[in-house]
N, C-alpha and C positions, 0 to 999 in steps of 0.2 A: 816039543814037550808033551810029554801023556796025556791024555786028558783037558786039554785044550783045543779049539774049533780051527786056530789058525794058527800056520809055523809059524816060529819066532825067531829070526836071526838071535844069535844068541852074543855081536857082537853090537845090534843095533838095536835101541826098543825107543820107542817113541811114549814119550808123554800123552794120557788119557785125560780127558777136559773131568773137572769134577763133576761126581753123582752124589744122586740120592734114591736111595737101593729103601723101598718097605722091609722091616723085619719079619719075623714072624706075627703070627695075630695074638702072638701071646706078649707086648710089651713091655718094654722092664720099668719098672717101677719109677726110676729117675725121669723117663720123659714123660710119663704118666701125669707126676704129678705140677707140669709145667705147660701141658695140654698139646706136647707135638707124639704125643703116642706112634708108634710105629715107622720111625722115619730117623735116621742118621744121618750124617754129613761125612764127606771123605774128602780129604786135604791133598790134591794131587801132588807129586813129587817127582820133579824132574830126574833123567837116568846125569845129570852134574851135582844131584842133592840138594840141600837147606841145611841153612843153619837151624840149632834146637830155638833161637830166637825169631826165626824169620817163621818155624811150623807154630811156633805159640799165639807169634800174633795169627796167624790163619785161623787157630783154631779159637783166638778171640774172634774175631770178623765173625765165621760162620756161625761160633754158638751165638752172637750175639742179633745176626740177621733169622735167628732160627727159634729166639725168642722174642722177638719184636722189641727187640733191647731195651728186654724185662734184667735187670741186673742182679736180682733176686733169685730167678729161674735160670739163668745162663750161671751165676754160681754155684746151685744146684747142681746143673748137670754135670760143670765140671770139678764138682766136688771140693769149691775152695770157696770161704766165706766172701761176704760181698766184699769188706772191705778191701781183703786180697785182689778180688777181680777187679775194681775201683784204681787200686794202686797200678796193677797189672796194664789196664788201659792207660792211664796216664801215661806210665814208661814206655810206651808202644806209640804214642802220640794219638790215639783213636777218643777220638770224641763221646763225654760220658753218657 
């Protein structure tokens, strides 16, 4: 592939362990106002997929370890009220 450091079989790709990548120094206002400025989470995804239930709960876990499972600030980030996030965890069996 162009523009990549290492060739890719393009029949074989291996799963990358999750990161967390600094954004620019200019951060966006949502994690700003939750105090992780500067810093995203990425949900890795196997080359067999996920279900759209099995990446929501990921992305409860991570915004929830990423707010110090502030329920307030991880609904923030993910732009659904708390009580939505509340019901959200429950359905997902994750501890409130």
């Amino acid at each position: 592939m162009p523009g990549t450091s290492q060739p890719v079989d393009a029949g074989h790709r291996q799963a990358q362990p999750p990161s967390y990548t600094p954004l620019s120094t200019n951060p966006s206002p949502q994690t700003d106002d939750v105090g992780i400025s500067g810093w995203i989470a990425a949900i890795p995804i196997p080359p067999s997929g996920l279900s759209l239930r099995d990446i929501e709960r990921e992305a409860l876990i991570l915004t929830m370890r990423l707010t110090g499972h502030n329920q307030s600030a991880a609904a923030r980030i993910l732009r659904i009220s708390r009580p939505t996030l509340a019901r959200k965890l429950r359905g997902h069996g994750l501890k409130l």
